[in-house]
C-alpha positions as CSV (number, residue, x, y, z in Angstrom):
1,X,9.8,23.4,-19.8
2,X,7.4,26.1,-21.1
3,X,3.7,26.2,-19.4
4,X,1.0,25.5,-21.2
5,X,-1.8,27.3,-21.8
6,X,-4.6,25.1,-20.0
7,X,-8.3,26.2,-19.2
8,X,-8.9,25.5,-15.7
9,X,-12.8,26.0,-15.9
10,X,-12.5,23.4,-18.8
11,X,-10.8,20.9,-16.7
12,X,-13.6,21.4,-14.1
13,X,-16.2,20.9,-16.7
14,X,-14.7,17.8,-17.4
15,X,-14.3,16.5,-14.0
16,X,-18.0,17.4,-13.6
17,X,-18.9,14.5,-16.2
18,X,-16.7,11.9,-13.8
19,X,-19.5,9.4,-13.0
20,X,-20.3,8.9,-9.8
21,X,-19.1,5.6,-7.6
22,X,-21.1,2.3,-7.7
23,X,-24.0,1.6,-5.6
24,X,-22.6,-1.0,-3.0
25,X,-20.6,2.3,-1.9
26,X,-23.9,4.5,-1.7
27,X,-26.0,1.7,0.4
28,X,-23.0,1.5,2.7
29,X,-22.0,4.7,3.4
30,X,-26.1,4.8,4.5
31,X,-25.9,1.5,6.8
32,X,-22.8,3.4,8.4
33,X,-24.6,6.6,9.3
34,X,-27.1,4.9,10.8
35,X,-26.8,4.2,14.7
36,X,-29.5,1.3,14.7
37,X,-27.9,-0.3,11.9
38,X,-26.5,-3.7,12.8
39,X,-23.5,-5.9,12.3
40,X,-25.0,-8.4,10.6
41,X,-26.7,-6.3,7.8
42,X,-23.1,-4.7,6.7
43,X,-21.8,-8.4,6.8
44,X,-24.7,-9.3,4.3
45,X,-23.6,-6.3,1.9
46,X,-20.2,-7.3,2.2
47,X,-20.2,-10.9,1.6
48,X,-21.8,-10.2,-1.5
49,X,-18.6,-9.2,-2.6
50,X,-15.8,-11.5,-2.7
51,X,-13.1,-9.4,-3.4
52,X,-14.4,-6.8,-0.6
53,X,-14.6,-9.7,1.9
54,X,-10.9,-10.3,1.5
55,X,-10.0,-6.6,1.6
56,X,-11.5,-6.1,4.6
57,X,-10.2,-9.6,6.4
58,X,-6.4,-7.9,5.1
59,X,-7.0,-5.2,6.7
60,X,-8.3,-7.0,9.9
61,X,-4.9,-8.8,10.3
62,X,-2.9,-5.8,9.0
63,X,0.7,-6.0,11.5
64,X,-0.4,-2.1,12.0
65,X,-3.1,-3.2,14.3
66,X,-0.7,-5.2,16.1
67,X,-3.1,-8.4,17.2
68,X,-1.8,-11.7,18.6
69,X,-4.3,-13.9,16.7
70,X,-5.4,-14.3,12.9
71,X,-8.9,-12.8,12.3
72,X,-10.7,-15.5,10.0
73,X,-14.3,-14.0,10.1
74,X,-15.8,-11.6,8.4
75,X,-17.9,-10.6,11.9
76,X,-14.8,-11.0,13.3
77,X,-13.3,-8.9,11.3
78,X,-15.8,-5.8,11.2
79,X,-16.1,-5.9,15.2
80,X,-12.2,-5.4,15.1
81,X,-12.6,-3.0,12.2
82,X,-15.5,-1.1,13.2
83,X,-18.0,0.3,11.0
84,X,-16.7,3.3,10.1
85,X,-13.2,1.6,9.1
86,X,-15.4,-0.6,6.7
87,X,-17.0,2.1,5.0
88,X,-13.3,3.9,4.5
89,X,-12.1,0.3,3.1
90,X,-15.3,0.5,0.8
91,X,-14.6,4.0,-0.3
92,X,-11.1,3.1,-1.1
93,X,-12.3,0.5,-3.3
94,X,-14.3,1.8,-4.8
95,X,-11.9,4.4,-5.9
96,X,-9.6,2.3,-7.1
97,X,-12.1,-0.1,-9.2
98,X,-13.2,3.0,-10.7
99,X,-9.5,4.3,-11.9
100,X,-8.3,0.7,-12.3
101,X,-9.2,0.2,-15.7
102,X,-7.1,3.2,-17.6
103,X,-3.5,1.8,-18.4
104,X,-1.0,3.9,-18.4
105,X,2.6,3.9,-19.9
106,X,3.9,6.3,-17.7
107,X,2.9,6.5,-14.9
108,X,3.0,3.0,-12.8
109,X,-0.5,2.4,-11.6
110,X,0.9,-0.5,-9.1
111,X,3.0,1.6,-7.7
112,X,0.6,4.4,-7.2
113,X,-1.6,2.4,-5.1
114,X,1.2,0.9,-3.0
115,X,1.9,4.2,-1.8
116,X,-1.3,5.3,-1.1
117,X,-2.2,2.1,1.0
118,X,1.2,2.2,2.7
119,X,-0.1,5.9,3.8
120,X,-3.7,4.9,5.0
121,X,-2.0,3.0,7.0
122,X,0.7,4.9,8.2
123,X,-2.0,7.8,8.9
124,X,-3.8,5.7,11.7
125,X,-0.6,4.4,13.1
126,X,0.5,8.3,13.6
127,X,-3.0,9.0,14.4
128,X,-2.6,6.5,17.6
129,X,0.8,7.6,18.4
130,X,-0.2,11.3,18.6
131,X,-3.6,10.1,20.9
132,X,-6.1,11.7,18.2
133,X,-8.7,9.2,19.2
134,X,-10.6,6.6,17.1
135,X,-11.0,8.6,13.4
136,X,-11.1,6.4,10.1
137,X,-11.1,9.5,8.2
138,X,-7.1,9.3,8.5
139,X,-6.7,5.8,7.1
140,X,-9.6,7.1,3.9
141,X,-7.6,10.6,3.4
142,X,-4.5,8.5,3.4
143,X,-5.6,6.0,0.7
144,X,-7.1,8.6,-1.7
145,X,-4.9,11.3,-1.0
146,X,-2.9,11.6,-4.1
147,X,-6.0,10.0,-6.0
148,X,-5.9,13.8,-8.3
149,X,-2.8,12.5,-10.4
150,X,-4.6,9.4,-11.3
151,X,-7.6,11.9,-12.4
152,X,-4.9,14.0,-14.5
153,X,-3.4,10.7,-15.7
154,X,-6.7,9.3,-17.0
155,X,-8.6,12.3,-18.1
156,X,-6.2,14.8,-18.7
157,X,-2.9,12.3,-20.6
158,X,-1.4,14.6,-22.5
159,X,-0.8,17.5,-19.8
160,X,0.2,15.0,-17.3
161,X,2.7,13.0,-19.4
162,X,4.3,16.7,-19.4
163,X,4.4,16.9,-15.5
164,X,5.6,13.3,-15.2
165,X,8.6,14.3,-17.8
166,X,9.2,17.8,-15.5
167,X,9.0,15.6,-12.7
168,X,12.0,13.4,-13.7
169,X,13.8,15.5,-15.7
170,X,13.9,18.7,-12.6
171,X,13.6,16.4,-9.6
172,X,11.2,18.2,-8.5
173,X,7.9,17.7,-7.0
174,X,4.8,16.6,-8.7
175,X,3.4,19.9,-7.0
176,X,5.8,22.0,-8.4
177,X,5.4,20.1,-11.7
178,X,1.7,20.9,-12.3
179,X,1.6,24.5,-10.7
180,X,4.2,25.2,-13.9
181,X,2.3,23.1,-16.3
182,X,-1.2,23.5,-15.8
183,X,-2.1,26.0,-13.3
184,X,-3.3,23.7,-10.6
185,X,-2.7,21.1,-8.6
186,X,-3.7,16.9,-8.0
187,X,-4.8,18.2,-4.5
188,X,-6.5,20.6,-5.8
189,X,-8.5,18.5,-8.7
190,X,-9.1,15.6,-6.0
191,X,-11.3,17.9,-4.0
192,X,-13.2,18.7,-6.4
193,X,-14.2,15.1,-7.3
194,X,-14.7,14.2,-3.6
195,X,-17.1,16.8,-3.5
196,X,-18.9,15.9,-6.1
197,X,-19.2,12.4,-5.2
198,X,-20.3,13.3,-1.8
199,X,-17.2,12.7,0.6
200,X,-16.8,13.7,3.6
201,X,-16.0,17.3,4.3
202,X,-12.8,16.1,7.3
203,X,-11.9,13.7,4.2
204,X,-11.7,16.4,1.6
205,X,-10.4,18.9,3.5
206,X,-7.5,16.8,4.4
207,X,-6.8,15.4,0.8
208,X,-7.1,19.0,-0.1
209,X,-4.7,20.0,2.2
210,X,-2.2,17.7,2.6
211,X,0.7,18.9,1.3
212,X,0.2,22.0,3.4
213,X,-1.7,22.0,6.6
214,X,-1.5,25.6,7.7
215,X,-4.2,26.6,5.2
216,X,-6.5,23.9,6.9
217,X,-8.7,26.0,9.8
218,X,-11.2,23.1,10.3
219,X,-8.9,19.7,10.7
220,X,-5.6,21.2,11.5
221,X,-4.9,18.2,13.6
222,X,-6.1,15.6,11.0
223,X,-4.5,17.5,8.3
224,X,-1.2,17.4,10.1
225,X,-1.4,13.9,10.1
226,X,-1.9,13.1,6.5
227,X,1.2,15.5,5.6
228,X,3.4,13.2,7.9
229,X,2.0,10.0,6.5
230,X,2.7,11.0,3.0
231,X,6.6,11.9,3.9
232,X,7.2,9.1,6.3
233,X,5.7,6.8,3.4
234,X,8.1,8.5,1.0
235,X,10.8,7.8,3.5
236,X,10.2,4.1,3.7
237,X,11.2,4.0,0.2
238,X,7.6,4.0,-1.6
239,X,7.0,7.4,-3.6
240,X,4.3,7.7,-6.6
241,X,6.9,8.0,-8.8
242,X,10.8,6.2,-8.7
243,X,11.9,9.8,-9.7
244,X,10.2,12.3,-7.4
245,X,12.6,14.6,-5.2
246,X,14.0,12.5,-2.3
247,X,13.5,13.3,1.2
248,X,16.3,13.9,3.6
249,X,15.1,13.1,6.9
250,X,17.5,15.5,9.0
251,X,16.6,18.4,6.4
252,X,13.2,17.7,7.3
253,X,12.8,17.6,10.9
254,X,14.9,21.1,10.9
255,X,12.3,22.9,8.4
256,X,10.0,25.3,8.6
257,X,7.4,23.4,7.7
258,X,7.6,20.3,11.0
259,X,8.3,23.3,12.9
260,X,4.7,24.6,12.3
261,X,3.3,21.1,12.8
262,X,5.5,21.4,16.4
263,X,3.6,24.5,17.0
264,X,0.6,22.9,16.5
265,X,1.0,20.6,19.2
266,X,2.9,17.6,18.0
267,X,5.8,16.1,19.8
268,X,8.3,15.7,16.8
269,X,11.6,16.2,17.3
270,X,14.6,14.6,15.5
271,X,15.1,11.5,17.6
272,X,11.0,10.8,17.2
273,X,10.9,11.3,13.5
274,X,14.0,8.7,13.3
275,X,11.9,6.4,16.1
276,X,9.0,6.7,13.7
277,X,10.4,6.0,10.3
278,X,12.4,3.0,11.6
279,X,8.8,1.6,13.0
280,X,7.1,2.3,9.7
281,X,10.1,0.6,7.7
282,X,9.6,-2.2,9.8
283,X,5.3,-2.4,10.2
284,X,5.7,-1.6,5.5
285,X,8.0,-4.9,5.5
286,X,5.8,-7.2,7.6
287,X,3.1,-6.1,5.0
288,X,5.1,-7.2,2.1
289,X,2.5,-10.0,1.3
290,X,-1.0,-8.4,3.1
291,X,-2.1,-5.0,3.1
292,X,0.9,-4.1,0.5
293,X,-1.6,-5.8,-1.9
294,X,-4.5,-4.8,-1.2
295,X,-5.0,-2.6,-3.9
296,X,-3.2,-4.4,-6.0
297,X,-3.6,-6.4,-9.1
């Protein structure tokens, strides 16, 4: 397919015009930040949203946090969450209510958001096995992650139906796809959003880069995680789109590029990448009615 001739510094002009998120988001991304903040006042924002409420009590009794007994509370839920979790679970929301109401006949929005849930939450279950600590920017970095190609899809149709059609027609990556077509990549056009609406800079930086984590000199570590959790989510069967180059898992743990996450410090041979994937296939199909929804229509 030929490339198009595209104006980048148009496309940023346009993305500059993207409205900002709602105000629930703003009020609690300020009740997180505060130390003296209590429980009880997030609870009071939440509640006043139903369908928040019942995001955040999925994610509460999510099988990836591995608790013996249901959470039925919303308290109960944000003191098993914490508050940072919440605010990630509000961000992602918001996200998605904002792109929610484009339709698209190409590009399966369901699906979209399947995968990017299945890879928040595959990001804090690596994030525990590799001991990075407590950090809910892995499980916000791993929802919005690929949120760029919903951008391209909604704002930029035309271009992106052409690097949906490479993208079946080549096998290839979506990567590949839109460095050909447009110059630039979802990665790329997500960072720039998330700046603009204020993210924060760990969570940018790892959406940015997480289809290549050597560039990242900041969050290496975090970074590295987010690349795994988008490939072990593509190896449990649940790609953004049903024709996207597989992934051979055998191919993979030989390649340069786990070899450089390795170097950096990871335990990853072949044996725990199989260990990993078969845990991930098995935490994804315990979520089949749950967190697998949560985005969802």
């Amino acid at each position: 397919m030929k490339k198009t001739e595209f104006d980048v510094d148009a496309l940023v002009r346009r993305i500059e015009k993207i409205p900002t998120l709602p105000v629930i988001s703003q009020k609690i991304m300020e009740i997180t930040g505060d130390e003296n903040a209590s429980y009880k006042k997030l609870v009071r924002i939440v509640e006043m949203d139903q369908s928040l409420a019942l995001k955040v009590l999925k994610m509460a009794n999510s099988a990836f946090y591995g608790l013996l007994s249901k959470v039925s509370s919303l308290e109960h839920a944000l003191v098993v969450l914490g508050m940072s979790q919440v605010k990630s679970i509000v961000l992602g929301s918001s996200v998605h209510s904002f792109f929610s109401h484009g339709e698209s006949t190409t590009f399966d929005r369901t699906r979209f958001w399947k995968h990017a849930i299945i890879c928040s939450q595959v990001a804090a279950l690596l994030g525990k096995h590799f001991k990075v600590g407590k950090d809910d920017s892995l499980f916000l970095a791993g929802l919005i992650h690929d949120v760029g190609k919903v951008v391209l899809d909604q704002y930029f149709h035309e271009e992106f139906l052409q690097i949906v059609e490479h993208v079946s027609s080549e096998k290839t990556t979506f990567s590949e796809a839109e460095i050909k077509i447009l110059g630039t990549t979802h990665y790329q056009v997500a960072a720039k959003l998330l700046k603009q609406w204020k993210f924060p800079d760990m969570v940018i930086m790892q959406v940015l880069y997480h289809h290549a984590p050597w560039y990242d000199i900041h969050y290496l570590t975090n970074s590295n995680i987010i690349y795994l959790a988008n490939l072990f989510t593509k190896l449990a069967g649940y790609p953004c789109h049903p024709d996207e180059k597989e992934i051979d898992l055998k191919e993979l743990s030989d390649s340069p590029e786990i070899g450089f996450v390795r170097k950096s410090g990871f335990s990853l041979d072949h044996d725990t990448m199989e260990r990993l994937n078969s845990q991930i296939r098995e935490k994804v199909l315990e979520e089949a009615d749950n967190v697998m929804s949560l985005f969802g229509p």
